[in-house]
ZAVEXDREN-273751 format. One line per 8 residues: number of its first residue (from 1); for each residue x, y, z of C-alpha. Coordinates in Angstrom, 1 decimal. Layout:
BEGIN
NUM> X/Y/Z | ...
***
This chain:
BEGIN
1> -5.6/-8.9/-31.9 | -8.1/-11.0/-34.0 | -10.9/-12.7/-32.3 | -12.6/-16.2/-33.3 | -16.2/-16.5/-33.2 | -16.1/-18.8/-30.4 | -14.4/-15.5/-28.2 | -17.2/-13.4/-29.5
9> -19.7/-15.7/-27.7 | -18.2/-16.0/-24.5 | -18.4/-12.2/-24.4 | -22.1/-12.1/-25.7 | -23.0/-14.7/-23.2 | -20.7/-12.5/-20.1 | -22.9/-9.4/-21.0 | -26.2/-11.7/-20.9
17> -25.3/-13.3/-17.5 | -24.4/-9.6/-16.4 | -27.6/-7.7/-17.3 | -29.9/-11.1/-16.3 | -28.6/-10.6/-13.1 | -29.8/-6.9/-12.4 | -32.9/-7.6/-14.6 | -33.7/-10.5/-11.6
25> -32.5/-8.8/-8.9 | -34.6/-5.4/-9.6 | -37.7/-7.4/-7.9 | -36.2/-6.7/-4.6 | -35.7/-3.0/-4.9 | -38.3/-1.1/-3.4 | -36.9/1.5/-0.8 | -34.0/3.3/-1.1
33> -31.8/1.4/1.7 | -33.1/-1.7/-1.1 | -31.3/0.1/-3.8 | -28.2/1.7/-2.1 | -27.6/-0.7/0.7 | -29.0/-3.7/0.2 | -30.7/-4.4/3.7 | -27.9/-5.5/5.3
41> -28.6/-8.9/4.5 | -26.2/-10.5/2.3 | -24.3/-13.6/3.1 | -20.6/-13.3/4.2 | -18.8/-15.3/1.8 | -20.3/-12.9/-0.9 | -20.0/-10.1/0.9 | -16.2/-11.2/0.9
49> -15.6/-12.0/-2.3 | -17.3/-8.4/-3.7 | -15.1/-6.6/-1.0 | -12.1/-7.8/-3.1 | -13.8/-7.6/-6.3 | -14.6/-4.1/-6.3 | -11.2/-3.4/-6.0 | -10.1/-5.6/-8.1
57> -10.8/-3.0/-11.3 | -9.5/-2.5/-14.8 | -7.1/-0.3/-13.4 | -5.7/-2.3/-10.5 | -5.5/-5.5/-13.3 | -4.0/-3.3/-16.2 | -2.1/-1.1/-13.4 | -0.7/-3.6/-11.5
65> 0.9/-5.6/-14.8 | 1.9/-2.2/-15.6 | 3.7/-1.5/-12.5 | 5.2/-5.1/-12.8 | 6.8/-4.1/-16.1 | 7.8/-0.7/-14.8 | 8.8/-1.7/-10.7 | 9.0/-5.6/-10.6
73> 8.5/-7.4/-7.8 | 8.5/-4.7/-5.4 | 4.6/-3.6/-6.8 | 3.6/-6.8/-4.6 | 4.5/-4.4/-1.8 | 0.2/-3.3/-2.4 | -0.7/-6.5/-1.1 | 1.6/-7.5/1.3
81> 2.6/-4.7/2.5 | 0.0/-2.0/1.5 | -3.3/-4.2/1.9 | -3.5/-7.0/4.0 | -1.9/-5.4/7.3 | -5.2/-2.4/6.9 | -7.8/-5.2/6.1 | -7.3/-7.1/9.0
89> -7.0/-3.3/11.1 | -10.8/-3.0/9.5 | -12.0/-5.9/10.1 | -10.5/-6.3/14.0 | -11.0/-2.9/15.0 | -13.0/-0.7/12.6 | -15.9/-2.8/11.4 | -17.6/-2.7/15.1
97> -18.3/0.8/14.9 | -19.3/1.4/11.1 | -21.5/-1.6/10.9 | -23.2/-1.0/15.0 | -23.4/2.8/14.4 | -26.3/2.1/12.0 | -24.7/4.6/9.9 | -25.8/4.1/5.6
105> -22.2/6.0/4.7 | -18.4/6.3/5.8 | -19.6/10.7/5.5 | -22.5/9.7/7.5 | -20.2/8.1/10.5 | -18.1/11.5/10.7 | -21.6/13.2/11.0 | -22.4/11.2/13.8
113> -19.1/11.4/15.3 | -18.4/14.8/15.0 | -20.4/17.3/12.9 | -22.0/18.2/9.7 | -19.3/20.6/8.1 | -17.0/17.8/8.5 | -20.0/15.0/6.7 | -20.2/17.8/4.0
121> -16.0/18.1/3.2 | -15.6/14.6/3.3 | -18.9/13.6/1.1 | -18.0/16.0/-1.8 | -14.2/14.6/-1.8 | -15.3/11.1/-2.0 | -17.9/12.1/-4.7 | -14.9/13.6/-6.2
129> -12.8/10.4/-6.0 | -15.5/7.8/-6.8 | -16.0/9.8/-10.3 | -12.1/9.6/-11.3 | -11.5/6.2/-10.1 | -14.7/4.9/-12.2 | -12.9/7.2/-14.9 | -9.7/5.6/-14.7
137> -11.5/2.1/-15.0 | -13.5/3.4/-18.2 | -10.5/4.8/-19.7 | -8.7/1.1/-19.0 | -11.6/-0.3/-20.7 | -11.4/2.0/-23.7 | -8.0/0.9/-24.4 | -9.2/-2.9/-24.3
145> -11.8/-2.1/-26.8 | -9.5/0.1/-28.9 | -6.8/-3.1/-29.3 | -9.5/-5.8/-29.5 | -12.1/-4.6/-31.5 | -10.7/-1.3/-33.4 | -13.1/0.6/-31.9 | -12.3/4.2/-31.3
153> -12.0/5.2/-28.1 | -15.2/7.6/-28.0 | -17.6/4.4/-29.0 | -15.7/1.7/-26.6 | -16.2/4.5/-23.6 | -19.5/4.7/-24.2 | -20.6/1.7/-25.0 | -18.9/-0.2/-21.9
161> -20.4/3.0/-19.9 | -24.1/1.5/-21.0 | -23.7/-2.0/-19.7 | -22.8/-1.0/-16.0 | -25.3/2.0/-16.0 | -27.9/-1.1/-16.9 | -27.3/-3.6/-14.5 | -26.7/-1.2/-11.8
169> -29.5/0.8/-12.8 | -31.8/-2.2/-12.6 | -30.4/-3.9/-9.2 | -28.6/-1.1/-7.1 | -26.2/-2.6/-5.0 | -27.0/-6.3/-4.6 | -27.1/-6.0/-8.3 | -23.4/-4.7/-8.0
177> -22.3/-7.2/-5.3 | -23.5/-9.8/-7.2 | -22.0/-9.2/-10.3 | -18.5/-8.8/-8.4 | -19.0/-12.3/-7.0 | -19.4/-13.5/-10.5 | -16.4/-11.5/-12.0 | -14.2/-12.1/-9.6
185> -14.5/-15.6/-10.6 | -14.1/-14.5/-14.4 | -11.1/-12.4/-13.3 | -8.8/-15.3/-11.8 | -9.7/-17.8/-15.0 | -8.9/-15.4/-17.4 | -5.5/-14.2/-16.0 | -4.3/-16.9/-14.2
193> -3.7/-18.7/-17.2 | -1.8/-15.6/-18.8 | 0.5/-15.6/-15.2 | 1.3/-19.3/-16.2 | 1.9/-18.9/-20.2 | 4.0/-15.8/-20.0 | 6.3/-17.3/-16.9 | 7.0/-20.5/-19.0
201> 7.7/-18.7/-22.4 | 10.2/-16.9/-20.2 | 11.9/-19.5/-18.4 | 9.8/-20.2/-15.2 | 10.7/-18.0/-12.5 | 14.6/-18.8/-12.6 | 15.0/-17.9/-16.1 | 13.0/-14.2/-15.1
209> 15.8/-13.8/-12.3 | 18.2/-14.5/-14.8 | 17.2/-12.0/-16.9 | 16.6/-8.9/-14.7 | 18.6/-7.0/-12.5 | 18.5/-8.4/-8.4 | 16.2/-5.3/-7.7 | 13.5/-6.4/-9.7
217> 13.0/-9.3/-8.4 | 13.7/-9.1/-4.5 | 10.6/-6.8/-2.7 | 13.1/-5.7/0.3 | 16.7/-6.4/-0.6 | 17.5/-3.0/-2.5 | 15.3/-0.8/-0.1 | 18.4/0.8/2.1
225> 18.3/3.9/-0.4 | 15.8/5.2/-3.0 | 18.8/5.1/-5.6 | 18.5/1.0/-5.4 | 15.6/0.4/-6.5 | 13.7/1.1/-9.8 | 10.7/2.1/-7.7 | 12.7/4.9/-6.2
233> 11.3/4.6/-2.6 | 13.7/3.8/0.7 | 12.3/1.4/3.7 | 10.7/4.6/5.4 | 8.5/6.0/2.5 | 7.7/2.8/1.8 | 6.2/1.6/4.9 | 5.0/4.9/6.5
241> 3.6/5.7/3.2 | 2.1/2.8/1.1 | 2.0/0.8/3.9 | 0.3/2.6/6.7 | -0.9/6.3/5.3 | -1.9/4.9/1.9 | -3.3/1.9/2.4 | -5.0/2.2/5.7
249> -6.5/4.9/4.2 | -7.8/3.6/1.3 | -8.9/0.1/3.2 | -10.2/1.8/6.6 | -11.7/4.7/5.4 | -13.2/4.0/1.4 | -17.1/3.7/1.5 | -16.2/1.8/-1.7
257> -14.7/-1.4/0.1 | -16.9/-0.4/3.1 | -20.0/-0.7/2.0 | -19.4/-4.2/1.1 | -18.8/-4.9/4.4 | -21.8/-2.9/5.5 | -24.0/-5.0/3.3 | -23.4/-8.3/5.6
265> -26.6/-10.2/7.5 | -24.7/-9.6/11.1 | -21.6/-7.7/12.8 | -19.6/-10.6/13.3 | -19.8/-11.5/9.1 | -19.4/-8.0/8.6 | -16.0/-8.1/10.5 | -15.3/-11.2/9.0
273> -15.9/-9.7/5.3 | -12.1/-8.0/5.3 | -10.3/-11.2/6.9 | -11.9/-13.4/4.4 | -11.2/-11.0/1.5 | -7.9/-11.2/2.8 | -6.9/-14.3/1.8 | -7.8/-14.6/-1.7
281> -6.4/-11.3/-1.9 | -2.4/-12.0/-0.7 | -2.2/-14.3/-3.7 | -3.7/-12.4/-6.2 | 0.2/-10.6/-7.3 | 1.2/-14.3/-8.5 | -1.8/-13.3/-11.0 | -1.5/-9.8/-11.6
289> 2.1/-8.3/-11.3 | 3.9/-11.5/-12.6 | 2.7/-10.8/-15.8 | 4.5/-7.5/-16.1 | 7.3/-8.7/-14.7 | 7.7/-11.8/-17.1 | 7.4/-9.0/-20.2 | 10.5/-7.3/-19.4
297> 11.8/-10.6/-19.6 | 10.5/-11.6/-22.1 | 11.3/-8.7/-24.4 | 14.9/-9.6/-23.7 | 14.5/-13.5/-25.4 | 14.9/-13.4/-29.3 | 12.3/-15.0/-31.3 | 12.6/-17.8/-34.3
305> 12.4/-14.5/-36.8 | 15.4/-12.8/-35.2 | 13.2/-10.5/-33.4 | 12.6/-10.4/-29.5 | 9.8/-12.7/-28.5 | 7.8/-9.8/-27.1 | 7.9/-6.1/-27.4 | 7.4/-3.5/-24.8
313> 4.4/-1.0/-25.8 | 5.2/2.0/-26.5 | 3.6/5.6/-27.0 | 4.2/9.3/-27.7 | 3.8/11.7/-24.6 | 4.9/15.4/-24.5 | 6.8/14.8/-28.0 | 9.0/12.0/-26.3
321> 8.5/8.3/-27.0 | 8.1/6.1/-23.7 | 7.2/2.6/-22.6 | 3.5/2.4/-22.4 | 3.0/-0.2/-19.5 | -0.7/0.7/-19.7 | -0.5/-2.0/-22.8 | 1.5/-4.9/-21.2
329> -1.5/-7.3/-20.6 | -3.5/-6.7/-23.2 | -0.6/-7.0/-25.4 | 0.1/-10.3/-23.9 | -3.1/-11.5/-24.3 | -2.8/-10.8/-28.0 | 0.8/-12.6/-28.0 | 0.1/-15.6/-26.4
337> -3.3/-16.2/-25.4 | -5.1/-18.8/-28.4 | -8.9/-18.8/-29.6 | -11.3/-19.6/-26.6 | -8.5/-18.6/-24.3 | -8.3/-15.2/-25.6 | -12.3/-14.8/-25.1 | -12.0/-15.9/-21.2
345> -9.3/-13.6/-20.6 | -11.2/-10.9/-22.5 | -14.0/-11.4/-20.5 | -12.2/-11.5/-17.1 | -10.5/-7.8/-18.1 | -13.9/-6.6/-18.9 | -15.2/-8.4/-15.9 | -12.7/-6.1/-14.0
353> -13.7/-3.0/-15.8 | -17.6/-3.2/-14.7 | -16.7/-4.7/-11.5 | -14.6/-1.4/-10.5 | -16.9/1.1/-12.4 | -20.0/-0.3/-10.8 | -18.4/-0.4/-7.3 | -17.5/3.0/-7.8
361> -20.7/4.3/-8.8 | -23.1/2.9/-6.3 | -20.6/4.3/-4.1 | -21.1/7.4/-5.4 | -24.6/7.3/-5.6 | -25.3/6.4/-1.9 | -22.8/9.2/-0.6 | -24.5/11.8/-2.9
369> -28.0/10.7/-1.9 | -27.9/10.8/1.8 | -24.5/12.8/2.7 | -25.3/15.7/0.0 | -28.9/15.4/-1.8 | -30.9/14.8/1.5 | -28.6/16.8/4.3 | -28.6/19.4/2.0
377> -30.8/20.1/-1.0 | -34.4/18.4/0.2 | -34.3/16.9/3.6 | -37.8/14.8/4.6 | -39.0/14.3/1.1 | -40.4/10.5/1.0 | -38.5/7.5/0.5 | -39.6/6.9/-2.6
385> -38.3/10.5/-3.7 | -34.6/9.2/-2.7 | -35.2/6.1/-4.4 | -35.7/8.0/-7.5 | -32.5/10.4/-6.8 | -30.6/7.0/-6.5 | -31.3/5.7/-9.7 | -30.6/8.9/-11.3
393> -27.5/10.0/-9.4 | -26.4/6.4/-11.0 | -27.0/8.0/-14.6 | -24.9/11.3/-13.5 | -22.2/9.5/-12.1 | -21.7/7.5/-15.3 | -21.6/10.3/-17.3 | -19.2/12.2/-14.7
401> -17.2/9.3/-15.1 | -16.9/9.3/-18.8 | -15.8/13.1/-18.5 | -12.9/11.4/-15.9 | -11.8/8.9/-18.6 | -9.9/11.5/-20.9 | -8.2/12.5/-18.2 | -6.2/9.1/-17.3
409> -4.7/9.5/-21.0 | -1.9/11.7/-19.4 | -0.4/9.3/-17.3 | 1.4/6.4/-18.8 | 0.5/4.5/-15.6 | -2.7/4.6/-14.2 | -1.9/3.4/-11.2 | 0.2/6.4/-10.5
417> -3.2/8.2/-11.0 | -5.5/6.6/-9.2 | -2.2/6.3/-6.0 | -2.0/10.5/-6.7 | -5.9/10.7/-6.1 | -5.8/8.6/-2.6 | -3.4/10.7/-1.5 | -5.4/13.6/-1.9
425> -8.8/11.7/0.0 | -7.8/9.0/1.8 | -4.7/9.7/3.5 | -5.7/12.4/5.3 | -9.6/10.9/5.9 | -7.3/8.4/7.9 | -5.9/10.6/10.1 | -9.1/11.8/10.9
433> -10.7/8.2/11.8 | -7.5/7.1/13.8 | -8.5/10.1/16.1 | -11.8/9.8/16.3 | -12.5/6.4/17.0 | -9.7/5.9/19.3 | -9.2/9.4/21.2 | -12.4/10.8/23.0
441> -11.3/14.8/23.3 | -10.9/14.9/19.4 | -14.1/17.7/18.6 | -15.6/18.4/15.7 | -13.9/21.7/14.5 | -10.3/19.9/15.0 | -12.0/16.9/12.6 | -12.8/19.4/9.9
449> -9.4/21.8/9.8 | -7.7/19.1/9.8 | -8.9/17.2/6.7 | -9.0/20.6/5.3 | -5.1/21.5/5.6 | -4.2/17.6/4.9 | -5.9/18.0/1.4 | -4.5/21.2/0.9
457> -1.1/19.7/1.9 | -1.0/17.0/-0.3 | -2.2/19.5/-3.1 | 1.1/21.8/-2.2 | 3.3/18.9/-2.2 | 2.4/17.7/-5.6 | 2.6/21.5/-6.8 | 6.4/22.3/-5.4
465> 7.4/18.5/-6.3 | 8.1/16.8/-9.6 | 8.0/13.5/-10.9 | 8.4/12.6/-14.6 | 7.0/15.4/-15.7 | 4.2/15.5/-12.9 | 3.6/18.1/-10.8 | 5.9/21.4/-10.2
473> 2.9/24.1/-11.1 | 4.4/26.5/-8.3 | 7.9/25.5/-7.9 | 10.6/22.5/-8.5 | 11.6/22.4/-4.3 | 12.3/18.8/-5.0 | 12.4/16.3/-7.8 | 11.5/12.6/-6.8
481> 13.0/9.4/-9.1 | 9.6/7.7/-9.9 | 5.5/8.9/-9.8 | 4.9/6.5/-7.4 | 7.8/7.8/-5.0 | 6.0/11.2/-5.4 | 2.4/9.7/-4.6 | 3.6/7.7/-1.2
489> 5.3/11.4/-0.1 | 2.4/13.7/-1.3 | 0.7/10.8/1.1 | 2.7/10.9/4.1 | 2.6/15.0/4.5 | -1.6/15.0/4.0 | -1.9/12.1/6.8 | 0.6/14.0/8.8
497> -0.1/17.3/8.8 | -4.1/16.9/9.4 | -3.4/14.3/12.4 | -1.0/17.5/13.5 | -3.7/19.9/13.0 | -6.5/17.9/14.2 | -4.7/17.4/17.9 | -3.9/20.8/18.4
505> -7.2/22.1/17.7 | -8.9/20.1/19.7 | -6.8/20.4/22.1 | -8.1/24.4/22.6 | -12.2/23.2/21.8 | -14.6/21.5/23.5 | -15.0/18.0/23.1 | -18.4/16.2/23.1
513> -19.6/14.4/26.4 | -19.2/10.6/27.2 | -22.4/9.5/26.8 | -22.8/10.9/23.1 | -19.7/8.8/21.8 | -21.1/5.7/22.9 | -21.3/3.2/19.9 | -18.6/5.4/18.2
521> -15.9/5.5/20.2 | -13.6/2.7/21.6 | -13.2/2.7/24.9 | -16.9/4.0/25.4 | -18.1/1.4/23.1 | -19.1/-2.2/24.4 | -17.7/-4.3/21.8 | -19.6/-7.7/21.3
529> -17.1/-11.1/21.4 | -18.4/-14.2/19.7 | -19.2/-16.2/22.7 | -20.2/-19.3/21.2 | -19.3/-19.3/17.6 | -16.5/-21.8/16.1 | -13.3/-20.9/16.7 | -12.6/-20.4/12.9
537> -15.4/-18.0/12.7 | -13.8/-15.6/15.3 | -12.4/-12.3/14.0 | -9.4/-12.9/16.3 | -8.1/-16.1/14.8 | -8.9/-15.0/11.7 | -6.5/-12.3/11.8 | -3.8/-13.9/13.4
545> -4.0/-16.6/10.7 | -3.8/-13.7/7.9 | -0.9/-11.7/9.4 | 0.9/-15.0/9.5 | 0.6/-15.9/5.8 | 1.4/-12.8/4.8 | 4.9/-12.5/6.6 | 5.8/-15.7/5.0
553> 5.1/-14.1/1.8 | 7.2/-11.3/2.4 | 10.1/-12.9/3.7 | 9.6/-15.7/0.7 | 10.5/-13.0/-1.8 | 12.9/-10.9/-0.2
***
């Protein structure tokens, strides 16, 4: 990939805008709820915007095309399916207690809702996760670097490393939301033009059908058995686990997204924050995923030289050469994308990079400095003390992060990864939220075993299970067709078995009294309506509208 001089500057003057922004924004840091909250005082329609942006990483942008190549159409399935249904859960249902508990973390909630062992489990997983899914990002990023500017991979690690450890350094987290706002923008002009080139040099969207088998390009169709489907997943797995387990999980129950939310001036924009996300959000596959799926295509269509028009990436892993999908959009960019074009789109992936890095690392950074530094290392100290543990946990989860990066190199899908490590967290923090914020006698105890033996489950399931070469360290009880079958299983047992465990110990414990659930609880919790906003601005209709659209989607593709 060669750049022109004019795609050199539209990078220079990204990485100005980037670090600008936390160089201004530093002025109104000067407590630590400045730096790892924001004061609660952002608007919604940024609030909304950075809610999607910080998941809209390197890894979700390269991962996604990648699982277009590699799935097809059926990868929309973590929108339609296995996003929008959970952010409009959050918003309706979730957002009311998180944003009226006062509480500064997702690990700070469970304190407050049941006890401190179970604050402790969950803060030290989510540190965990936070550093591999910044790690996955970096290692996305390194690849970029790698193509575009022959880099090696060492130097484009730590060099991207240095920009996001800047800005967020500078601004905290209304540095961070800011800059999401800005590259979400940056995202959507530099692919959406890819989407379109790619489509066309394959024949719009009839000449992709024409060109790959039915169950590539129909999302339910081929979902009666996991033999049907490239994806490898029947209607049950699916659903149950990307759909609900997965992806109410990751959406309900990820300080990452969360804390977005958090950051709004009010309850009712901070329960808007997921509905309005959602929107942008449902449409972003037609951007991401139909990339992929036009370069299968595509690499069957023979070029003026006798050669096909594109060629799949490939890679050697374990001493056997397979596709790399990890390459299909940046090796599309290089194919089609012209000078200028190439530096937007450049830009936009990069954009994506520091957007889920830095999301990921004042996560991190806020969990560790009130869930672990101050419960447990120096409670009391000053404010300015956890200030100053803020800005260097930032440092320490960049560097963790780096460490993460190598890591992703054994996967030739990083979404498979980052699905493998949700299923470890999230799926079974789920389980623990459902019951505690909608059944009273849930206690404490029951919380804590239970998100113990669902992590431990998942970790057994992956052990005794194999997939592509993944997994199987104890045994080979079963051997699934695809990674991402494997992830949506290894899912489904952790969310189960911890809501199993969790009922039946609480069942023999004591549960907490009435009147110390209030505000945390539904049901003991008076939830506020919006007497006397516009009808538009009402959590309710917002939802409904949502749902609505995305149905139509699903049952448009089929």
């Amino acid at each position: 990939m060669k750049l022109a001089p004019v795609d050199y500057v539209i990078l220079a003057v990204y990485f100005a805008m980037v670090l600008g922004i936390g160089w201004m924004l530093r002025k109104k840091v000067s407590s630590s709820g400045d730096f790892l909250l924001s004061g609660r005082a952002v608007p919604v329609w940024i609030t909304s915007l950075a809610f999607i942006a910080a998941n809209l990483g390197a890894q979700e942008l390269i991962g996604m095309a990648a699982n277009g190549a590699k799935y097809g159409i059926m990868t929309a399935h973590f929108y339609w399916v296995g996003a929008i249904p959970a952010m409009v859960f959050m918003g309706v249902f979730m957002m009311p207690f998180y944003y009226g508990s006062k509480a500064r973390s997702v690990p700070e909630y469970l304190k407050m809702r049941f006890d401190e062992k179970t604050r402790g489990f969950n803060a030290f997983t989510f540190a965990v996760m936070t550093v591999f899914s910044s790690g996955i990002s970096m290692y996305a990023l390194g690849l970029l670097l790698h193509l575009v500017l022959n880099w090696n991979f060492n130097t484009s690690v730590l060099a991207s490393a240095a920009i996001v450890l800047a800005y967020t350094y500078l601004g905290g987290l209304t540095s961070a939301i800011y800059n999401e706002v800005l590259q979400f923008f940056l995202i959507v002009a530099g692919f959406a033009p890819l989407a379109v080139l790619s489509c066309i040099k394959a024949g719009g969207w009839h000449g992709i059908l024409s060109r790959l088998p039915a169950n590539m390009t129909h999302s339910w169709s081929y979902m009666g058995s996991a033999s049907q489907n490239p994806m490898g997943i029947e209607v049950f797995g699916m659903v149950a686990g990307l759909g609900f387990v997965l992806s109410f999980g990751y959406w309900c129950t990820n300080f990452l997204v969360v804390q977005r939310a958090m950051a709004a001036d009010s309850m009712s924009a901070a329960r808007r924050t997921p509905l309005i996300g959602a929107i942008p959000k449902m449409f972003l596959p037609f951007i991401v995923i139909l990339p992929g799926i036009a370069a299968v295509a595509l690499a069957q269509i023979a070029g003026p030289a006798g050669a096909h028009l594109y060629e799949l990436p490939t890679k050697m892993l374990h001493g056997v050469r397979v596709n790399d999908y990890d390459q299909v959009l940046t090796t599309l960019m290089a194919k089609f994308y012209p000078a200028g074009i190439l530096g937007v789109g450049l830009t936009g992936l990069m954009a994506s990079f520091m957007s889920g890095m830095a999301g990921n690392v004042t996560a991190f950074n806020t969990v560790f400095t009130y869930d672990i530094y101050q419960s447990y290392i120096r409670k009391g100290a000053p404010d300015s003390h956890y200030l100053t543990v803020g800005r260097m946990t930032t440092v320490v989860g960049v560097a963790l992060s780096i460490g993460a990066a190598y890591l992703a190199g054994y996967y030739n899908n990083i979404m498979d990864l980052l699905q493998l490590v949700f299923g470890f967290v999230n799926a079974p923090l789920f389980a623990t939220f459902l019951l505690g914020m909608f059944w009273k006698r849930s206690t404490g105890h029951a919380a804590f075993l239970g998100l113990v033996t669902g992590t431990s489950a998942a970790a057994l399931t992956w052990m005794v299970t194999v997939a592509e070469g993944k997994g199987g360290l104890l045994a080979q009880v079963h051997t699934f067709p695809s990674v991402m079958a494997q992830n949506f299983w290894v899912a489904i047992v952790a969310f189960t078995s911890c809501f199993l465990v969790t009922v039946l110990v609480s069942a023999v414990t004591r549960p907490r009294q009435d009147n110390e659930l209030e505000g945390l609880v539904y049901g003991l919790t008076k939830i506020r309506h919006d007497e006397g906003t516009r009808w538009y601005e009402r959590p309710a209709y917002l939802a409904v509208f949502v749902l609505v659209l995305a149905v139509i989607l699903n049952i448009w593709f089929a």
